[in-house]
Structures are given as structure tokens and as C-alpha cells.
py3Dmol code that shows the C-alpha trace and the ligand (Angstrom):
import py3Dmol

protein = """\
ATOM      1  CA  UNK A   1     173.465 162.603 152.752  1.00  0.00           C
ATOM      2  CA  UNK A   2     175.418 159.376 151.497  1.00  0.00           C
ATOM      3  CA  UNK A   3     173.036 159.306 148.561  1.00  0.00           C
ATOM      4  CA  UNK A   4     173.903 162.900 147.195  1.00  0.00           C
ATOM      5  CA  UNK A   5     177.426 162.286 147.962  1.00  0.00           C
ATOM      6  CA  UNK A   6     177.530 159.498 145.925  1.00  0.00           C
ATOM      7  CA  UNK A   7     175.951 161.457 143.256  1.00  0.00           C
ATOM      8  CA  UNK A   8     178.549 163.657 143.576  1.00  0.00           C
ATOM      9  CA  UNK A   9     181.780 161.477 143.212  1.00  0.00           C
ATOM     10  CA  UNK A  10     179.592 159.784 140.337  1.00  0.00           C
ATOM     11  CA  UNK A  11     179.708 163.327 138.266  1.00  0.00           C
ATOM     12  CA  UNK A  12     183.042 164.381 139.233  1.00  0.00           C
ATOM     13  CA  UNK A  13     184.401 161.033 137.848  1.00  0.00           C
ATOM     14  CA  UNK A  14     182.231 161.350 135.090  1.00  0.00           C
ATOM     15  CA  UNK A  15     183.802 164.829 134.363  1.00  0.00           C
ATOM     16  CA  UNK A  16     187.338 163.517 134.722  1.00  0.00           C
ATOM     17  CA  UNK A  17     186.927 160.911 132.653  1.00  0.00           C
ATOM     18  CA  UNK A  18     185.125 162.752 129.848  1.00  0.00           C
ATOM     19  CA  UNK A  19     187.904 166.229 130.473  1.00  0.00           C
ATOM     20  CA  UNK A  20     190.535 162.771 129.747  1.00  0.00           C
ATOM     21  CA  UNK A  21     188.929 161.351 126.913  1.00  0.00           C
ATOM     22  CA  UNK A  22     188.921 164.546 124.946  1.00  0.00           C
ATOM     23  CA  UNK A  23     192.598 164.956 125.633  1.00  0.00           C
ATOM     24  CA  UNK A  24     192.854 161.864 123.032  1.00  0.00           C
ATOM     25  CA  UNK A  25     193.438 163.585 119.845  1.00  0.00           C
ATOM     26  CA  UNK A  26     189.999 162.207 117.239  1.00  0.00           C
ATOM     27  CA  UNK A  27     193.474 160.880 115.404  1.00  0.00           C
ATOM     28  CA  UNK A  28     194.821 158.445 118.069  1.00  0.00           C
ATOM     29  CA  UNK A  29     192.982 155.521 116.609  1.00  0.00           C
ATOM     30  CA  UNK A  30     194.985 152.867 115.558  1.00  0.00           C
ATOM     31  CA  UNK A  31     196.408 151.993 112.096  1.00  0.00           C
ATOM     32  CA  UNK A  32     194.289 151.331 109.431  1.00  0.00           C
ATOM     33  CA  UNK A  33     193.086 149.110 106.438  1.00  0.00           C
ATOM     34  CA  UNK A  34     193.501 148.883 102.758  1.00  0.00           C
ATOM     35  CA  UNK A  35     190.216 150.329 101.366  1.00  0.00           C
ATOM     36  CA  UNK A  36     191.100 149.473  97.624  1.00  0.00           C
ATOM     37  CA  UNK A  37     191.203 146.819  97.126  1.00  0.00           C
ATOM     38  CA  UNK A  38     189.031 146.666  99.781  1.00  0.00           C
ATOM     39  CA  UNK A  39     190.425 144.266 102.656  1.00  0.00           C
ATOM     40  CA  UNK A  40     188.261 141.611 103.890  1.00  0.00           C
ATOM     41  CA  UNK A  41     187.563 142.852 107.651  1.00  0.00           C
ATOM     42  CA  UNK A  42     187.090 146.354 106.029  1.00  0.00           C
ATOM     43  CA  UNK A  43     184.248 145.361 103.829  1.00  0.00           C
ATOM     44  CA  UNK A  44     182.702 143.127 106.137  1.00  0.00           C
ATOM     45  CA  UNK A  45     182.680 146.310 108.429  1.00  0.00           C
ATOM     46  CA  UNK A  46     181.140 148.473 105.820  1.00  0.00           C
ATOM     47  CA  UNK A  47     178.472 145.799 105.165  1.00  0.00           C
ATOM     48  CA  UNK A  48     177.627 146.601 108.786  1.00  0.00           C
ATOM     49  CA  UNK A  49     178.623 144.737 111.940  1.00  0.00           C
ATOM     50  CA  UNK A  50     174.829 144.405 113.270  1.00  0.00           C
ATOM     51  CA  UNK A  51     173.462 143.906 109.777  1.00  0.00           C
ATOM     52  CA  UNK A  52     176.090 142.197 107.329  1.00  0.00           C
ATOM     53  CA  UNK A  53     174.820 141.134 103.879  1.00  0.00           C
ATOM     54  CA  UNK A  54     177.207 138.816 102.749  1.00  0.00           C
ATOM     55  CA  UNK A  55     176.971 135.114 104.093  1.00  0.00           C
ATOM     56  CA  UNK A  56     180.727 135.084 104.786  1.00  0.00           C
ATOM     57  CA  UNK A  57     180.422 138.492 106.547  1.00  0.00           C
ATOM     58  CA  UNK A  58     176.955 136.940 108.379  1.00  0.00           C
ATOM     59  CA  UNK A  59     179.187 133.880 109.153  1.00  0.00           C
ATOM     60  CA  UNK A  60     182.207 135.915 111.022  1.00  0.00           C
ATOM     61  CA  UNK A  61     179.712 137.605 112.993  1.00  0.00           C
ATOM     62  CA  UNK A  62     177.848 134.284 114.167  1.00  0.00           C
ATOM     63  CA  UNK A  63     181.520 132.878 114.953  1.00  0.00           C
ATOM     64  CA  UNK A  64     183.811 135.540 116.142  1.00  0.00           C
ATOM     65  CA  UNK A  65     180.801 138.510 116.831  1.00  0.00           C
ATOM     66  CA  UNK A  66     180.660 142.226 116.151  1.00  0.00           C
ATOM     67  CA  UNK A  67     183.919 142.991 117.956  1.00  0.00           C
ATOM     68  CA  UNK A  68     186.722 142.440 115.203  1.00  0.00           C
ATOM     69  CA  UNK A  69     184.632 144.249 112.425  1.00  0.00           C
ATOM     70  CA  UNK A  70     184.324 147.170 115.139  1.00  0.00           C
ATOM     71  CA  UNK A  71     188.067 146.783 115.194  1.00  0.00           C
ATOM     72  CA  UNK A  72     188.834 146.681 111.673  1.00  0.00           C
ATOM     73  CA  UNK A  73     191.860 149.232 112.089  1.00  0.00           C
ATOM     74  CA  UNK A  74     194.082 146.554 113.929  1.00  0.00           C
ATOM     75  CA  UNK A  75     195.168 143.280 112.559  1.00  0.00           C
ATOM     76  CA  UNK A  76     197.930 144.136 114.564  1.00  0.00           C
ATOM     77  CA  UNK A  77     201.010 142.105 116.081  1.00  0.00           C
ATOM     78  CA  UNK A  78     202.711 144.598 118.592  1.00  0.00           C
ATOM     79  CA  UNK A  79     206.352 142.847 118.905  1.00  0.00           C
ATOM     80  CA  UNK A  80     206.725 141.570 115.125  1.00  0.00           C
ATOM     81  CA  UNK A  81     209.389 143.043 113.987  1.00  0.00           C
ATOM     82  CA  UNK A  82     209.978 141.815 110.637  1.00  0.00           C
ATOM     83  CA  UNK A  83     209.652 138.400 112.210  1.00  0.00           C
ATOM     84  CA  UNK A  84     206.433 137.431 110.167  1.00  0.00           C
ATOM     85  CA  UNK A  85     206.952 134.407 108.984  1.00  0.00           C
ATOM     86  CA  UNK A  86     208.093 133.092 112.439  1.00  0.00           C
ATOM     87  CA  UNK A  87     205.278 134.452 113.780  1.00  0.00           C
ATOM     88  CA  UNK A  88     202.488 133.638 111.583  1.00  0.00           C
ATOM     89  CA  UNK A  89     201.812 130.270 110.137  1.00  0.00           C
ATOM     90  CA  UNK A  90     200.830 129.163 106.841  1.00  0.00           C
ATOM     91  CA  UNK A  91     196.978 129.073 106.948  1.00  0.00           C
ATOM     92  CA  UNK A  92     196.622 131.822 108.942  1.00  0.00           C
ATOM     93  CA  UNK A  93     197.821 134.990 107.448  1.00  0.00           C
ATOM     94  CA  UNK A  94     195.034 137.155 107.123  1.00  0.00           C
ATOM     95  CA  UNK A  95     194.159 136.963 110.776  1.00  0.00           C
ATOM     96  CA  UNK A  96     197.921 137.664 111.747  1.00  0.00           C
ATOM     97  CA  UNK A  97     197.592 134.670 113.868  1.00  0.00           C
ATOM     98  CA  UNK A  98     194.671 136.487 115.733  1.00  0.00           C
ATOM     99  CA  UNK A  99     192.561 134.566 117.501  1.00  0.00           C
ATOM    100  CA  UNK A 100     190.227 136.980 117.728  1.00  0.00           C
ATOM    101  CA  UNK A 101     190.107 137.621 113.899  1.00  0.00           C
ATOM    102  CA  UNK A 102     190.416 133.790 113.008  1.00  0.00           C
ATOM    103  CA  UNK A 103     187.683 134.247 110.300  1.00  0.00           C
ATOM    104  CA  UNK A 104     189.007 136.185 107.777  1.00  0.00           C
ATOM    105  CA  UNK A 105     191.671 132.962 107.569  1.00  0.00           C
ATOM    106  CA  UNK A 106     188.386 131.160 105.947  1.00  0.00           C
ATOM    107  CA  UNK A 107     188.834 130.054 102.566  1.00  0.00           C
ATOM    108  CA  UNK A 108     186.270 130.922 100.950  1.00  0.00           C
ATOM    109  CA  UNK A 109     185.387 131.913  97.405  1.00  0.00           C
ATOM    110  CA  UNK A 110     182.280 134.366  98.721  1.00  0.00           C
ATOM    111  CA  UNK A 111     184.485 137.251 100.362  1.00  0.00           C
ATOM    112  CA  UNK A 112     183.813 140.616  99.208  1.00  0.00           C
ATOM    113  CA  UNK A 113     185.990 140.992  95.888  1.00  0.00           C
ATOM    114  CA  UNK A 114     187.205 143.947  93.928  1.00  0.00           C
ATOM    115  CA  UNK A 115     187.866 143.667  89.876  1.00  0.00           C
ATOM    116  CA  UNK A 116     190.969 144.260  89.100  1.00  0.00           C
ATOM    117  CA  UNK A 117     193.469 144.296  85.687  1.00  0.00           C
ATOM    118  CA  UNK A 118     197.015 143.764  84.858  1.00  0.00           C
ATOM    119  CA  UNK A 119     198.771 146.592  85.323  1.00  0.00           C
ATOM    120  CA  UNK A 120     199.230 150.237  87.156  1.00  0.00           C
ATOM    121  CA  UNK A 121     196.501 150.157  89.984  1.00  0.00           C
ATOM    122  CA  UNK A 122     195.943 152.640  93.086  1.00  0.00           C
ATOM    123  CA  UNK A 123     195.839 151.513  95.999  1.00  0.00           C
ATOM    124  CA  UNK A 124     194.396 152.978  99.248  1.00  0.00           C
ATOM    125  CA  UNK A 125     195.028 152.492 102.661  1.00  0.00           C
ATOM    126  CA  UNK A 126     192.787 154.133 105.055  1.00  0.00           C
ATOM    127  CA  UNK A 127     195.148 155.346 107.907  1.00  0.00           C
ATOM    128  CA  UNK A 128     193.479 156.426 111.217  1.00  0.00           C
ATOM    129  CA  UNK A 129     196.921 156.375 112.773  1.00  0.00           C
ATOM    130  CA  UNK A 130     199.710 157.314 110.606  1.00  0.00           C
ATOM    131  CA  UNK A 131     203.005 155.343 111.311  1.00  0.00           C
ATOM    132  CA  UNK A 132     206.566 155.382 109.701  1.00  0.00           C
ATOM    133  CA  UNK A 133     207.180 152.607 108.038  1.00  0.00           C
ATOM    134  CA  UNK A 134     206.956 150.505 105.294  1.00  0.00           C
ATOM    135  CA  UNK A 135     203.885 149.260 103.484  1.00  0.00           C
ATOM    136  CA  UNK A 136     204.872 146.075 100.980  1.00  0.00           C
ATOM    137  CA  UNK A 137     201.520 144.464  99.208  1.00  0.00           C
ATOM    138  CA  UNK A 138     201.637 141.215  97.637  1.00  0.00           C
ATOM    139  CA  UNK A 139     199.675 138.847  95.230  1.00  0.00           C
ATOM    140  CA  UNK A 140     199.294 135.678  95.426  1.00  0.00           C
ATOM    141  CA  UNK A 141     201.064 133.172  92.361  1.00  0.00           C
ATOM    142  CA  UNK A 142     199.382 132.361  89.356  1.00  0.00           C
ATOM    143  CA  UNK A 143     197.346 129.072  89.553  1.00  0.00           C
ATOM    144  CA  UNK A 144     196.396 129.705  93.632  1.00  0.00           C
ATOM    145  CA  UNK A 145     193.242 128.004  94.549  1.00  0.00           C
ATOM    146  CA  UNK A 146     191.460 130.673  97.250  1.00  0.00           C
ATOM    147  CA  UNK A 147     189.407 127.536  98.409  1.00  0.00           C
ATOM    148  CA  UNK A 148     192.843 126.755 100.430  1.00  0.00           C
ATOM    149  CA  UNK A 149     194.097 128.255 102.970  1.00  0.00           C
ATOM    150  CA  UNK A 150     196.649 130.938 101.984  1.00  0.00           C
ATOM    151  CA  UNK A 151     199.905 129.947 103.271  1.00  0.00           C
ATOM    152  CA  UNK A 152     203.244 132.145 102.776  1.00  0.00           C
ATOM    153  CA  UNK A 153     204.375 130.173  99.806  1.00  0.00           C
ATOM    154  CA  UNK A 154     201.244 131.121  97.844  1.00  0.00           C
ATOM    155  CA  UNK A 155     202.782 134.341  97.227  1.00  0.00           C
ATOM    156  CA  UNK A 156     204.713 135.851  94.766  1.00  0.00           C
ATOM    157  CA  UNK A 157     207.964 137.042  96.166  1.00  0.00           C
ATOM    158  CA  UNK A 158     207.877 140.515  94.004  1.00  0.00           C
ATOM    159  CA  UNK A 159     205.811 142.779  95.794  1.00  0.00           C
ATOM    160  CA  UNK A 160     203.177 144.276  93.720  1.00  0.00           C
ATOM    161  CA  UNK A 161     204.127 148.185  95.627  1.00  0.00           C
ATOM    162  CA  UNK A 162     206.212 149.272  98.112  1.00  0.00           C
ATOM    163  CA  UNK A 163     205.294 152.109 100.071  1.00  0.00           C
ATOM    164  CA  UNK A 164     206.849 154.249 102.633  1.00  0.00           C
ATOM    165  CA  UNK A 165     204.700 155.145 105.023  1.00  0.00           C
ATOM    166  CA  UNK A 166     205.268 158.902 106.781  1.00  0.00           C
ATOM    167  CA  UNK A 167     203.981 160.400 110.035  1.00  0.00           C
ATOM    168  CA  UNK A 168     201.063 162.077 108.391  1.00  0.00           C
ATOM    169  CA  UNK A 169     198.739 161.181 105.640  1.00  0.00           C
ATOM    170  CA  UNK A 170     196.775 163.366 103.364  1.00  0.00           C
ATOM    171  CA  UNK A 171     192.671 163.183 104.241  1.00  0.00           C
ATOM    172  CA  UNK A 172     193.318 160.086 106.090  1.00  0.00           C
ATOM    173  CA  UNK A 173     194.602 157.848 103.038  1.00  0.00           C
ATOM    174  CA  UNK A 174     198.102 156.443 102.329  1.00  0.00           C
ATOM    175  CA  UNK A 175     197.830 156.393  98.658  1.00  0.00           C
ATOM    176  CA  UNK A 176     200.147 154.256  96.038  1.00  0.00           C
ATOM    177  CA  UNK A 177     200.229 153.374  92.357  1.00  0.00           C
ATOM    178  CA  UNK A 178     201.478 149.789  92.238  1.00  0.00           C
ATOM    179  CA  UNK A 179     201.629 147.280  89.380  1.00  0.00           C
ATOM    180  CA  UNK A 180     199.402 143.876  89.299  1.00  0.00           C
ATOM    181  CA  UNK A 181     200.595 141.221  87.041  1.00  0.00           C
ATOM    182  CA  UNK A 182     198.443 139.050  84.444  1.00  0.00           C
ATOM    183  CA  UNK A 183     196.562 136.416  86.666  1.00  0.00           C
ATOM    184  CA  UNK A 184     193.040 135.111  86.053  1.00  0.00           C
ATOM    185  CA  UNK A 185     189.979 134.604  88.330  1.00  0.00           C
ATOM    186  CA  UNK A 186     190.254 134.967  92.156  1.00  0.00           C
ATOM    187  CA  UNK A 187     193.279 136.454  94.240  1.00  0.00           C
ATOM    188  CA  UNK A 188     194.502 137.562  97.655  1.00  0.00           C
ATOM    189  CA  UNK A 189     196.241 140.477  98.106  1.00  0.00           C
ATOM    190  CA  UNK A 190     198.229 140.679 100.953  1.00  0.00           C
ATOM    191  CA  UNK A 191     199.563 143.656 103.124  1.00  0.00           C
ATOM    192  CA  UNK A 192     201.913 144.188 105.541  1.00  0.00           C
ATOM    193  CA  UNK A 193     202.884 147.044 107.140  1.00  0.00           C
ATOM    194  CA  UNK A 194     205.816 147.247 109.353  1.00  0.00           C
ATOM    195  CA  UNK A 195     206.406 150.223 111.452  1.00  0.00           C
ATOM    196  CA  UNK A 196     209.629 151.207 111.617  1.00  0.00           C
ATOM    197  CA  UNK A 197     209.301 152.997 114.749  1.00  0.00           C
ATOM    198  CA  UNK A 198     208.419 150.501 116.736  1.00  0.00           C
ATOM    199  CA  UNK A 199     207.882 146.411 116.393  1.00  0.00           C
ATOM    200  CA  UNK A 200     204.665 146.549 115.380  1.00  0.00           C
ATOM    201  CA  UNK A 201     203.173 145.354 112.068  1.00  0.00           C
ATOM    202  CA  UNK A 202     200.144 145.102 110.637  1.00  0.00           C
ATOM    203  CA  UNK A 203     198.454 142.696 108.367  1.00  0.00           C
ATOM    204  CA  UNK A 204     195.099 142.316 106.076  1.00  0.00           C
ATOM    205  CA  UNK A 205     193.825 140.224 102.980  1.00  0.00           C
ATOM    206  CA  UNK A 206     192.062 141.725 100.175  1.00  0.00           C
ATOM    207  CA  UNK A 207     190.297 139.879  97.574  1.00  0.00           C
ATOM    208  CA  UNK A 208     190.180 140.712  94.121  1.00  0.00           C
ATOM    209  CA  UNK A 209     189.318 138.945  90.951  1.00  0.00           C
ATOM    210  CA  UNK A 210     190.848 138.964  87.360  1.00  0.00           C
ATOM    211  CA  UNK A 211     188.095 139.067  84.664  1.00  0.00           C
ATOM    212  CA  UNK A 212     185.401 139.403  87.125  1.00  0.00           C
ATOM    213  CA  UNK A 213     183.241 141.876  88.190  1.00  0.00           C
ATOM    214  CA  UNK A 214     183.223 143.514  91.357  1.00  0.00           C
ATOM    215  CA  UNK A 215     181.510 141.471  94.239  1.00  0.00           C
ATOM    216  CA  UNK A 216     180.240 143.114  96.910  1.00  0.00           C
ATOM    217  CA  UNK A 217     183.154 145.067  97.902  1.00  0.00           C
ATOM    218  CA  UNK A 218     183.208 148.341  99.136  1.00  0.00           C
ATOM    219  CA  UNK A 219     184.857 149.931 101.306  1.00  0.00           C
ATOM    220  CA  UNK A 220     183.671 151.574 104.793  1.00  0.00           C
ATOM    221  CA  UNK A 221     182.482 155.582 104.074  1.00  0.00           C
ATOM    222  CA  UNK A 222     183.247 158.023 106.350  1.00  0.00           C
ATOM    223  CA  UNK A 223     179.602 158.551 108.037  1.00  0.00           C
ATOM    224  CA  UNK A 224     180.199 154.814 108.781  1.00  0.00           C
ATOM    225  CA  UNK A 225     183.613 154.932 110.387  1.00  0.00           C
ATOM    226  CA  UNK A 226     182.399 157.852 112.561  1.00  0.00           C
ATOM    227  CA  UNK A 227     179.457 155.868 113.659  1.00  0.00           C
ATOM    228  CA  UNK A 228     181.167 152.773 114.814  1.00  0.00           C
ATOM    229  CA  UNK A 229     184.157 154.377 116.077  1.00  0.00           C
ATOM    230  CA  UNK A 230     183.240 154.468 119.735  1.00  0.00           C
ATOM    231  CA  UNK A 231     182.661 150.337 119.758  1.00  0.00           C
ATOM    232  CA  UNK A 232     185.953 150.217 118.830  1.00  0.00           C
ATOM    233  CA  UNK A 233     188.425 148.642 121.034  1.00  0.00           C
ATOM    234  CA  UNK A 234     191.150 150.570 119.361  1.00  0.00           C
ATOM    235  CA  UNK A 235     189.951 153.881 119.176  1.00  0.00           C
ATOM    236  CA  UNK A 236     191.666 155.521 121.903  1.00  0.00           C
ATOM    237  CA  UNK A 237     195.594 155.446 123.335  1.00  0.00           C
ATOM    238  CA  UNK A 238     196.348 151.934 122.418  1.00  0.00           C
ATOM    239  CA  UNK A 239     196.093 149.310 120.447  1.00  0.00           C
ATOM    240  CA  UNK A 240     193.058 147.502 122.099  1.00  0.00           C
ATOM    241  CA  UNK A 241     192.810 143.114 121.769  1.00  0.00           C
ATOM    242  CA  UNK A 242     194.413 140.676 123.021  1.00  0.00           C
ATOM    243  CA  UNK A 243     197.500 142.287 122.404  1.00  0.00           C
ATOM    244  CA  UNK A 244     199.827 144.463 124.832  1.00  0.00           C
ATOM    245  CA  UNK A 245     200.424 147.784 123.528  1.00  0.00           C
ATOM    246  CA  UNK A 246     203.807 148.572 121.296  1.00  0.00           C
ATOM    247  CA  UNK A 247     206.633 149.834 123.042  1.00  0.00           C
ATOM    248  CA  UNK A 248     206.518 154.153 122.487  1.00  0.00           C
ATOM    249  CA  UNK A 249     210.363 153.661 121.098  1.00  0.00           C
ATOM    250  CA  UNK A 250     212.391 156.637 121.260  1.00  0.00           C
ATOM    251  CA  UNK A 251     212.550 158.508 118.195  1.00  0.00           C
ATOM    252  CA  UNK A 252     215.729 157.814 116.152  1.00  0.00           C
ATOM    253  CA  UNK A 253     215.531 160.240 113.781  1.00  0.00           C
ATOM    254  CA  UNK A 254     216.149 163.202 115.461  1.00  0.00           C
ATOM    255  CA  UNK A 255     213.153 164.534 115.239  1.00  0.00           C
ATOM    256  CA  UNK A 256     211.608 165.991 118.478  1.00  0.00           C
ATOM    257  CA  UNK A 257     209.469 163.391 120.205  1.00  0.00           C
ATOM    258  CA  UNK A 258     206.253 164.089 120.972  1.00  0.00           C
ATOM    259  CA  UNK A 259     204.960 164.334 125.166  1.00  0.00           C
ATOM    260  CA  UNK A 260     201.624 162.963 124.191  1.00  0.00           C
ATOM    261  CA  UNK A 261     202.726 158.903 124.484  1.00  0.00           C
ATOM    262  CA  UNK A 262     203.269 159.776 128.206  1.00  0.00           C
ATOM    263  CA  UNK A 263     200.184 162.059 128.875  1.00  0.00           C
ATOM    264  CA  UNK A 264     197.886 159.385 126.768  1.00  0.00           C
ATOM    265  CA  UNK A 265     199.330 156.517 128.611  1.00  0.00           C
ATOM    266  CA  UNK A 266     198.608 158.277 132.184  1.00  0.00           C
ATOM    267  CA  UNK A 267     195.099 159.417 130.849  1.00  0.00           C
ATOM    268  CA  UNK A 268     194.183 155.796 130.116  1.00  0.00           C
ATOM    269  CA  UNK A 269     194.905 155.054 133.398  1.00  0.00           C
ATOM    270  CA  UNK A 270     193.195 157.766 135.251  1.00  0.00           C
ATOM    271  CA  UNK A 271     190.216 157.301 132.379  1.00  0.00           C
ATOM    272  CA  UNK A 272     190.565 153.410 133.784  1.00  0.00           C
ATOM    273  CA  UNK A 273     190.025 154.402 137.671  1.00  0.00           C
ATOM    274  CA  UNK A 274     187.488 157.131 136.640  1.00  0.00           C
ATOM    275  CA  UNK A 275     185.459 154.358 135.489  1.00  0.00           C
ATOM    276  CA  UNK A 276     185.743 152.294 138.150  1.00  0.00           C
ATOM    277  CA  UNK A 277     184.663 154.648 140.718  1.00  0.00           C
ATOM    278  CA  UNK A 278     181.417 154.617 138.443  1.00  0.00           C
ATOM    279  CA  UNK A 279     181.351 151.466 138.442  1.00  0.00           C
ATOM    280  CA  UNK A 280     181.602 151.168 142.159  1.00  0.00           C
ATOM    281  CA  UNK A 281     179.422 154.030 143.148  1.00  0.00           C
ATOM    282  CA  UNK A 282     176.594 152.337 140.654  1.00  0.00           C
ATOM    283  CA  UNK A 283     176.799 149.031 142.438  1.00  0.00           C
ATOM    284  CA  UNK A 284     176.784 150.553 146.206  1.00  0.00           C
ATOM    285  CA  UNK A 285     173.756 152.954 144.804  1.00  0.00           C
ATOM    286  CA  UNK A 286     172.420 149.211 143.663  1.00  0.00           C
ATOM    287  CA  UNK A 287     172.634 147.535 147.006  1.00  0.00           C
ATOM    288  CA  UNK A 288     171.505 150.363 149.002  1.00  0.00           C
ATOM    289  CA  UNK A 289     168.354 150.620 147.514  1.00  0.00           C
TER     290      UNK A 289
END
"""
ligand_1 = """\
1
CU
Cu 198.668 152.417 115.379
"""
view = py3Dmol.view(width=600, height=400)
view.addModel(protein, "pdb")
view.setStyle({"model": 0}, {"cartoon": {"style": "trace"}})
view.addModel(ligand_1, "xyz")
view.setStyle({"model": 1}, {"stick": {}})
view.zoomTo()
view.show()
């Protein structure tokens, strides 16, 4: 009965990887983006990766494809450690040096953009992993031209907010009251986040506009990050691209560390096999016929 059998290991692998997948916690996605002011992978996302609206969001799907807007809760580096400015050169801070999100590096005057003002504003960062560490957001100098590519010394050295991030969030959202200074027409904001409990850091660029009205940009809802979550490469025990995975650092605070790290890290693996088998009993069921 080799075709039965077959059917057999098929299921039970398909059981064992499904019992392994729901071990992941919904929660084990990683990171986040700034929702407001939107960030520029964010709103391309929410525009829709299989249906964008903008021409700049059309034009990063044509060059880079669906993949980093599925992925819009990385811009990640995994072994920064404060070392951005080594790491990342002028002209290509939005994509965190990312090959694989090269297109949000485009200078463009078409991106997305939210209105802003002078003064107190709220930001909010849409965390599907929560991480300790430290948020700092930044605006670029008065007289920047967006039409060139940003480069470090476009911005302002005062951070516009500092946040600590904690372990949790509330409803999914970091959220800060920061102050914006007086600029005119068209700005980047930029983020970093730097855990603090491991390397890792995490980038984006959000445009906004001084005196202008609101372009386009909104930010992914719910219903749409639920629908798109499982073409995510970064959905589940890791950090997905071309990037390894941070190192799980002990904690240092004295806190109890959590287990999961080590079951999620053996799940992926056995998830990883599980699918293979699949994979293999598909192609032998193939050739046999
Ligand atoms: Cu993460």
C-alpha cells in the first residue's frame, strides 16, 4: 500500500507541523512600524501589496515585489548595536542598508505623507513584537531637499521623542507625545529603535509635510494586518530576510527569562523538516504516478 502510506506520513507531518505552528504565540511576529506618521513601507502596505495606488508604492512593487510590503514589521539589522552609522550609509537609511527594501531609499517627493504642525504630536508605533529598548525619532534639518537622498547629516541631532520601549504594549501600539519643530513643506522622519536586549535595531522613514495636507497616507488597519500576516516572512519565531536571527541574550535584568526562545527555536526546526517530508512525499507521489 505505498500510496496510502504515503498519505499517511503526508497527514501526520501535516499535523505536526500545524500542532507546532500554533505553539507560536499570534504575538511572535516581529517588531513593528510607526503608524503615525505613517512610515513609508507601512503605507505602501496598507495601499495593498497586490493592488497599490500610489505610483511610488506601484513602483516598489515592480522593482523589489510584494515581499518587503508583506514584511513591513522588519526593517531590521540583527547585530547593530548602536553601531548605525557604521553600518548604514548616507543614502540609504530608510532601507537600513536592506537590499531587499532598497526602495523606500528613493527620493521621491510622491511617498505617502502625513500633515503635520509645530509642536506636541503623538506618535504611534504599531508593535507586533514588543522589545525593551529605546525608540529615538528624528526630523530632518530645516532647508532638506527630499528629492536627495537622505543621508545622516540631514538630520537634526535633537531627537524630536525619546521613548522607552517595555516588554508589553497596550492594544498593540507604543504610543508617545513628542515635539516637532517649525519646518516648512516636505520632511522625513526617521526612527530607530534599538533593543536593548539584544543587538538588534530597527529602522523606518516617515514622510510628513509642513503646511500641506495629508497625501495618501494611512496607515495599515487591523482587518488588513490580519489578512497579510501569513505572507509574511516574519510572522513566526524569527526575524525572516536576509538577515540571521538576533542572538536570544540572557536577560540582565533579573527578571525570569522566558523557555519559549528555546521551544520556538526547536519548533522552527521540526516545523522546517515537517515540511520537507511534504515536500518529499508530494514529489515521490509526483513521479509515481
Ligand atoms: Cu522582533
Amino acid at each position: 500500500m505505498p500510496s496510502s502510506r504515503r498519505t499517511v506520513t503526508g497527514a501526520a507531518a501535516l499535523s505536526a507541523a500545524a500542532a507546532l505552528v500554533s505553539l507560536t504565540p499570534a504575538t511572535a511576529s516581529a517588531h513593528g512600524a510607526v503608524f503615525n506618521p505613517v512610515s513609508r513601507v507601512a503605507a505602501c502596505y496598507a495601499e495593498g501589496p497586490e493592488t497599490p495606488k500610489s505610483q511610488v508604492c506601484k513602483d516598489l512593487v515592480a522593482d523589489s515585489g510584494t515581499q518587503p510590503l508583506y514584511d513591513w514589521n522588519e526593517v531590521n539589522i540583527a547585530d547593530a548595536a548602536g553601531r548605525h552609522q557604521a553600518l548604514i550609509p548616507d543614502g540609504r537609511l530608510c532601507s537600513a542598508n536592506r537590499e531587499k527594501y532598497r526602495a523606500l531609499d528613493w527620493a521621491r517627493t510622491d511617498w505617502p505623507a502625513t500633515a503635520v504642525a509645530a509642536g506636541s504630536f503623538d506618535f504611534r508605533f504599531r508593535v507586533t513584537a514588543p522589545h525593551s529598548g529605546t525608540m529615538t525619532v528624528y526630523i530632518t534639518k530645516a532647508g532638506f531637499d527630499p528629492t536627495r537622498p537622505l543621508k545622516w547629516s540631514d538630520l537634526d541631532p535633537t531627537p524630536v521623542a525619546v521613548y522607552a520601549t517595555g516588554r508589553t504594549a497596550t492594544d498593540g501600539y507604543y504610543a508617545f507625545t513628542g515635539t516637532l519643530p517649525a519646518r516648512t513643506g516636505r520632511h522625513v522622519v526617521y526612527k530607530i529603535w534599538q533593543r536593548n536586549d539584544s543587538p538588534e535595531a530597527f529602522y523606518s522613514c516617515s514622510d510628513v509635510t509642513f503646511g500641506g495636507t495629508t497625501t495618501g497616507a494611512q496607515a495599515p488597519t487591523e482587518a488588513k494586518i490580519a489578512a497579510g500576516a501569513e505572507l509574511s516572512t516574519v510572522s513566526h519565531a524569527g526575524h525572516g530576510g536576509d538577515e540571521r536571527p538576533p542572538a536570544l541574550s540572557a536577560d540582565t535584568t533579573g527578571a525570569p527569562s522566558s523557555p519559549l526562545p528555546t521551544a520556538l527555536a526547536g519548533a522552527g526546526a521540526l516545523a522546517v523538516f515537517a515540511a520537507g517530508s511534504l515536500l518529499l512525499g508530494r514529489r515521490r507521489g509526483t513521479s509515481a504516478s
